[in-house]
C-alpha positions as CSV (number, residue, x, y, z in Angstrom):
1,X,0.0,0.0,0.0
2,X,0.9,3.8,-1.0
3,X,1.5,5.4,1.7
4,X,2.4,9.6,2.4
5,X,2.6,11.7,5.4
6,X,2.1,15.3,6.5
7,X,3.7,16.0,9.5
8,X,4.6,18.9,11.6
9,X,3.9,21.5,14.9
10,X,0.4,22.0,16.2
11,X,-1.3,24.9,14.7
12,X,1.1,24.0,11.2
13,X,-1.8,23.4,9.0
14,X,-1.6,19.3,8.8
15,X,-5.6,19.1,8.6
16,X,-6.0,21.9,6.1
17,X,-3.5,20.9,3.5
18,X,-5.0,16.7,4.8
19,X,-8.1,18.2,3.6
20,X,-7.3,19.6,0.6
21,X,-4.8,17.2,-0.7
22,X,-7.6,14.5,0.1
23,X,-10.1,16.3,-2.4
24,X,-7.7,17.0,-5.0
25,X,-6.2,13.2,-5.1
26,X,-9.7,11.9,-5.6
27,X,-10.4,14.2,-7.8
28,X,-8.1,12.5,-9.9
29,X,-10.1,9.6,-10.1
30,X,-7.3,8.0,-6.3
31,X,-8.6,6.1,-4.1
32,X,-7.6,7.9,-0.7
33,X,-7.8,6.6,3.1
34,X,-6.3,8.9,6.1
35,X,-5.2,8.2,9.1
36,X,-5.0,10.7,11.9
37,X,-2.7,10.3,14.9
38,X,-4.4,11.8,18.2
39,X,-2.5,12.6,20.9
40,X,-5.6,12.6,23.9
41,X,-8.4,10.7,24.5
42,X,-11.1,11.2,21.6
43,X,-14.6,10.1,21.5
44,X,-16.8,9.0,18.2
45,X,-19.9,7.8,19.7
46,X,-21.7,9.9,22.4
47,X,-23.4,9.1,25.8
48,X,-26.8,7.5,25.4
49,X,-26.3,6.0,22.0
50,X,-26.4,2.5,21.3
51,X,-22.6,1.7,20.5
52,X,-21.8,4.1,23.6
53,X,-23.6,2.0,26.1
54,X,-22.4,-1.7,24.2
55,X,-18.7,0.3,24.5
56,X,-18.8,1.5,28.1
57,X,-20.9,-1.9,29.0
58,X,-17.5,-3.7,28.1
59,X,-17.3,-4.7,24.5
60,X,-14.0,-4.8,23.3
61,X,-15.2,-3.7,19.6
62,X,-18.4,-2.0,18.5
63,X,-19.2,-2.2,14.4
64,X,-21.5,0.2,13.7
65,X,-23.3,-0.4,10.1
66,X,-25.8,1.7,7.8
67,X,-26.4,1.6,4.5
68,X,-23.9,5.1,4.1
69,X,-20.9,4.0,6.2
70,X,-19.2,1.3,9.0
71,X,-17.7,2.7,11.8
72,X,-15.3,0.3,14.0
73,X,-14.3,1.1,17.3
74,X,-11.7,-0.8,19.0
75,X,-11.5,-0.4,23.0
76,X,-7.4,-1.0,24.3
77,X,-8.5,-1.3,27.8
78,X,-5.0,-1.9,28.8
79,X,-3.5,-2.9,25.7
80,X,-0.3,-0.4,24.2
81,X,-1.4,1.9,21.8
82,X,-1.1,-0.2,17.6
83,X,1.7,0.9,15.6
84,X,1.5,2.6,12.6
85,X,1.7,-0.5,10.6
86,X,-0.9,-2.4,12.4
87,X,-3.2,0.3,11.9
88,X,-2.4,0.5,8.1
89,X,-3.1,-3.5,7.7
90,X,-6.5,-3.1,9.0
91,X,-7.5,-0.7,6.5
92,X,-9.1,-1.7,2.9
93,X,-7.3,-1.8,-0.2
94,X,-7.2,2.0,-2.2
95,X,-4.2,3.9,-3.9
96,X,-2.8,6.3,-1.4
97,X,-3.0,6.3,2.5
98,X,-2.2,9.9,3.5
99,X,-1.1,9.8,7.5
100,X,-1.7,12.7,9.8
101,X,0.9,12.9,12.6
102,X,3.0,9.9,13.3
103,X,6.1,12.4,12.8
104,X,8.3,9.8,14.4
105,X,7.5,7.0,11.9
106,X,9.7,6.0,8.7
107,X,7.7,6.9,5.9
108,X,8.0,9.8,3.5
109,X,6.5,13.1,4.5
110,X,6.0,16.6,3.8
111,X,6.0,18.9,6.9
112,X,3.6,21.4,7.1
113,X,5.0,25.0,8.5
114,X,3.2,28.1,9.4
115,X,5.9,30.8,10.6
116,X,3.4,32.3,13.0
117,X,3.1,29.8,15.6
118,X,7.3,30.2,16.2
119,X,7.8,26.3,16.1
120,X,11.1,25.1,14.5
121,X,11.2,23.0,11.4
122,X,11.5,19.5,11.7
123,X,13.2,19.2,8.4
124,X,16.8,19.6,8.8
125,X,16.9,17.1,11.4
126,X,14.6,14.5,9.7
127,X,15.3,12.8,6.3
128,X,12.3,11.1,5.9
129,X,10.5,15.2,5.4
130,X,10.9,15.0,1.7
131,X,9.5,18.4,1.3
132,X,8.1,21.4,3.1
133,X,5.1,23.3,2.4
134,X,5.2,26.5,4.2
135,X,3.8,29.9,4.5
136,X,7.0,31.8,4.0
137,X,9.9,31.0,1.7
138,X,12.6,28.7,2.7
139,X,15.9,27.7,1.6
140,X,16.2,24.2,2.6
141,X,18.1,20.9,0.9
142,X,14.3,20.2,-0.8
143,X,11.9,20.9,-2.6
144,X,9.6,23.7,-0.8
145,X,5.9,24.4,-1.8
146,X,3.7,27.3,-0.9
147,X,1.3,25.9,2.3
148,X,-1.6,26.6,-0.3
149,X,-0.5,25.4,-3.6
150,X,-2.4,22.2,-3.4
151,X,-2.2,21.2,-7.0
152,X,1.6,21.4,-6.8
153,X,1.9,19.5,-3.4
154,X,-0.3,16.6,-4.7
155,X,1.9,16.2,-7.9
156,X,4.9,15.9,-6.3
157,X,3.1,13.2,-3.6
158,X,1.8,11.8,-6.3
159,X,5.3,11.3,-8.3
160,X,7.0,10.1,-5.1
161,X,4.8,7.1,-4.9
162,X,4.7,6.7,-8.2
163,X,0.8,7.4,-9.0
């Protein structure tokens, strides 16, 4: 499986440029999946709903089917947090996986960097950043894209895994 990161500081613009590369790879005609790395507890089902009370009642996983989507949430109760590559062999077959986070992790990334927040880049230090897209020009050892130039940022994703 394809897989492509955007990594970077809080308040970098991971979600927006997530967002936008998401529409404009499908868009192509790509099958895209995402997966988001939370740091903090995060609820998807709320108090009173069905899979809330089969969750907090004890189940260790709760499917949750309609006609429109499945939902599957998967209770650790005690169990480490899944790595990165567990996560991505639970997912179904499609042409890119673009990863949110998991800045630690080995695969290729472009860091996202807005110059207002005061955060340093992660890039110099980091060879699996293959690029930077950022608010402000840089003048780093890669290729750097404007934060907002989507179209650019999801052609050179796209060459780098070969889509």
């Amino acid at each position: 499986m394809r897989v492509y990161g955007v990594t970077g500081w809080k308040n970098a613009g991971k979600t927006g440029l997530m967002e936008r590369l998401v529409a404009e790879i499908t868009a192509r005609g790509f099958s895209v999946s995402t997966v988001k790395h939370a740091h903090h507890t995060f609820e998807v089902d709320h108090p009173g709903k069905d899979s809330h009370r089969h969750r907090i009642a004890g189940a260790r996983e709760v499917l949750l089917a309609s006609r429109n989507r499945v939902a599957l949430m998967h209770e650790l109760r005690g169990e480490d947090e899944p790595t990165l590559e567990t996560l991505l062999a639970r997912l179904s077959p499609v042409d890119l996986v673009l990863i949110e986070g998991y800045k630690r992790d080995a695969h290729p990334k472009i860091e996202a960097h807005r110059t207002e927040p005061g955060n340093p880049l992660i890039a110099p230090d980091d060879e699996t950043i293959k690029a930077v897209a950022s608010d402000t020009p840089l003048d780093l050892d890669r290729p750097v894209f404007d934060l907002n130039d989507t179209v650019a940022i999801a052609d050179f994703i796209l060459a780098e895994v070969r889509l």
